[in-house]
C-alpha positions as CSV (number, residue, x, y, z in Angstrom):
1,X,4.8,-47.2,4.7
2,X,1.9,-48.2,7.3
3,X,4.5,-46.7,10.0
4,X,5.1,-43.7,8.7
5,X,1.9,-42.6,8.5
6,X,1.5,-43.8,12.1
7,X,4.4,-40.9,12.6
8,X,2.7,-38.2,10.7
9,X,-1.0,-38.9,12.4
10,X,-0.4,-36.8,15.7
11,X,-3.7,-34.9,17.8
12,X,-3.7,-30.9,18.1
13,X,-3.0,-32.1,22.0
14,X,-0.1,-33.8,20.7
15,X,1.4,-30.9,18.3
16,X,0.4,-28.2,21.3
17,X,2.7,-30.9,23.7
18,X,5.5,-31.0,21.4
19,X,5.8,-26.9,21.0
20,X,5.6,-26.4,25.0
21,X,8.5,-28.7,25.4
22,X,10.3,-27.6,22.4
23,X,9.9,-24.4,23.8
24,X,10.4,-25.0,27.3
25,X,13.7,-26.4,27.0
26,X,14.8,-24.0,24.7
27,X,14.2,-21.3,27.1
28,X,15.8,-22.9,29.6
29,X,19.1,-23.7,27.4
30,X,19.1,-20.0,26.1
31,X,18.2,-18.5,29.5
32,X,20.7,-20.4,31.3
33,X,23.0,-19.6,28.3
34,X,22.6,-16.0,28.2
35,X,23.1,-16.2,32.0
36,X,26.5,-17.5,31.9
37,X,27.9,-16.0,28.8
38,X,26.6,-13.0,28.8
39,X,27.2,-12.2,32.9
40,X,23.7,-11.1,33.1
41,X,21.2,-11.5,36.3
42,X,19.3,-15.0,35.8
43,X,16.0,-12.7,35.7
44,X,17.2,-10.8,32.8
45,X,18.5,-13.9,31.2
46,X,15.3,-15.7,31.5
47,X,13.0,-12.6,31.1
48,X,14.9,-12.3,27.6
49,X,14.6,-15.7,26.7
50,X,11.2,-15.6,27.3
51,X,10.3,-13.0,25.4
52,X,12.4,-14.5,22.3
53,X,10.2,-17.4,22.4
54,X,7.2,-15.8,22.4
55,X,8.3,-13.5,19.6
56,X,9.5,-16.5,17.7
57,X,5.9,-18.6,18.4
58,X,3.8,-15.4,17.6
59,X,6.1,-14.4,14.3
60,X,6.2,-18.1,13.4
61,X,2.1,-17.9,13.5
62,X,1.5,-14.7,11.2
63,X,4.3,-15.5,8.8
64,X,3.5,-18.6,8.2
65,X,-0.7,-17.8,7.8
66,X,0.6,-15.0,5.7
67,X,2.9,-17.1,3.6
68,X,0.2,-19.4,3.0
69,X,-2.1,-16.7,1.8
70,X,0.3,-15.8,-0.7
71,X,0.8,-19.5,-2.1
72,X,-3.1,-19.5,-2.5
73,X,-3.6,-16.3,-4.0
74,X,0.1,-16.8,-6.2
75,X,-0.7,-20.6,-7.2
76,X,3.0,-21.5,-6.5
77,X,4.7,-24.7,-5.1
78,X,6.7,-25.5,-2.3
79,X,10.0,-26.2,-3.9
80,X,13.6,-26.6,-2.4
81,X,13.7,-23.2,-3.8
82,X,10.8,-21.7,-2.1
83,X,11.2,-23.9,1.0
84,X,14.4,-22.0,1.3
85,X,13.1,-18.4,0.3
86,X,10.6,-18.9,3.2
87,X,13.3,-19.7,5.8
88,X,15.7,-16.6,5.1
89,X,12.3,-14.8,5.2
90,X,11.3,-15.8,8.2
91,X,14.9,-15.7,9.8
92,X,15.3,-11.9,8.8
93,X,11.8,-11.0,10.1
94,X,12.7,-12.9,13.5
95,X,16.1,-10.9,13.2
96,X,14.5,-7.5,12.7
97,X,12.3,-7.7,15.7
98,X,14.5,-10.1,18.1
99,X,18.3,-7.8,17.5
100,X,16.9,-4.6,19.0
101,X,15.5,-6.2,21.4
102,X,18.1,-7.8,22.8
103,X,20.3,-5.1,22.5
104,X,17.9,-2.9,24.2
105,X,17.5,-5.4,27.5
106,X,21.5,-6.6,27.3
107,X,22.2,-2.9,26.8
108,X,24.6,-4.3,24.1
109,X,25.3,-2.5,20.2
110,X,22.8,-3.7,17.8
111,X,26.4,-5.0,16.5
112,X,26.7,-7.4,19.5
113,X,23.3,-8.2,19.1
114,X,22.9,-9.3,15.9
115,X,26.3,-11.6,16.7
116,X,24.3,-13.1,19.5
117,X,21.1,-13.2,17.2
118,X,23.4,-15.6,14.6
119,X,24.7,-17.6,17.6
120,X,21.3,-18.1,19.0
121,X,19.9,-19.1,14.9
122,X,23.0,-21.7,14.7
123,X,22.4,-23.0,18.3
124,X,18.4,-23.5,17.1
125,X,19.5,-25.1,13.9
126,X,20.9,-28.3,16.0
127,X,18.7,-27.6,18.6
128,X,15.6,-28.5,16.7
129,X,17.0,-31.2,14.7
130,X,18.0,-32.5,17.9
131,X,15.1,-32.6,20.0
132,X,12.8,-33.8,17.1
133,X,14.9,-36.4,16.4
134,X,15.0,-37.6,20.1
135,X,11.2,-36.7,20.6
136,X,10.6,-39.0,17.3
137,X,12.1,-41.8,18.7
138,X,10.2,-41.3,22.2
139,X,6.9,-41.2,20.1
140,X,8.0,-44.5,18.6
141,X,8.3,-46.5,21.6
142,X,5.4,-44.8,23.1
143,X,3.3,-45.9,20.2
144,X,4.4,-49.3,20.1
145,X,3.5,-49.9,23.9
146,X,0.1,-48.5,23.4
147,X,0.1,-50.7,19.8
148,X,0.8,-53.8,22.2
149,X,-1.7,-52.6,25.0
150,X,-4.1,-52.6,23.2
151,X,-3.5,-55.7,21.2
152,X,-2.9,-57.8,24.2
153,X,-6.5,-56.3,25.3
154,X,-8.2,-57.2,22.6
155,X,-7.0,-60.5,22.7
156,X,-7.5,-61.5,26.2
């Protein structure tokens, strides 16, 4: 027990380090992604990718606040039930501003677009269980040589 809440206590420096790299390497798999499959200039590719992100990080700020504003002023809890009403609603807000977009810069259908957007939600799915997995067990070891650091300093 004493561990896990060693892997839930993490600083605002901390959280801030694990979205830029979340979302660095995501742009760079999507960019470089986009760039290959979809036969588009690197710039484009990138540009695009870029822009997703920050959509997604700015969306992901103001649904969230919002959806919290609605559990206080509603009283309700966050069941498997809501836990999954607030992911389709977040998914089809992301989808209604991220589709045109890409359609408009990949001068693609909305069609086409919207089959990208479901690739790009399936890659993300594995993505992020992926990397958090992988950054948990980095945190781990981190921990534990600061853990032993500092023990060996205090006992010297």
């Amino acid at each position: 027990m004493k561990n896990n809440n060693i892997a839930l206590q993490k600083t605002v420096a901390e959280r801030l380090f694990h979205a830029v790299m979340f979302e660095t390497i995501a742009i760079g798999l999507t960019g470089t992604a986009l760039y290959l499959l979809m036969d588009r200039p690197l710039s484009q590719a990138g540009g695009l990718a870029i822009a997703m992100s920050s959509i997604a990080m700015l969306w992901n700020m103001i649904f969230n606040a919002a959806f919290d504003r609605a559990q206080m002023r509603m009283g309700f809890q966050r069941t498997v039930g809501v836990r999954v009403l607030h992911a389709l609603m977040f998914e089809i807000g992301l989808t209604v501003a991220l589709v045109p977009l890409a359609a408009w810069v990949l001068e693609i259908s909305l069609l086409k677009a919207l089959i990208l957007d479901i690739g790009v939600l399936i890659f993300f799915l594995f993505y992020a269980f992926v990397f958090n997995w992988c950054y948990d067990i980095v945190r781990a070891k981190v921990m534990a040589k600061t853990r032993f650091k500092r023990s060996a300093g205090a006992s010297a």
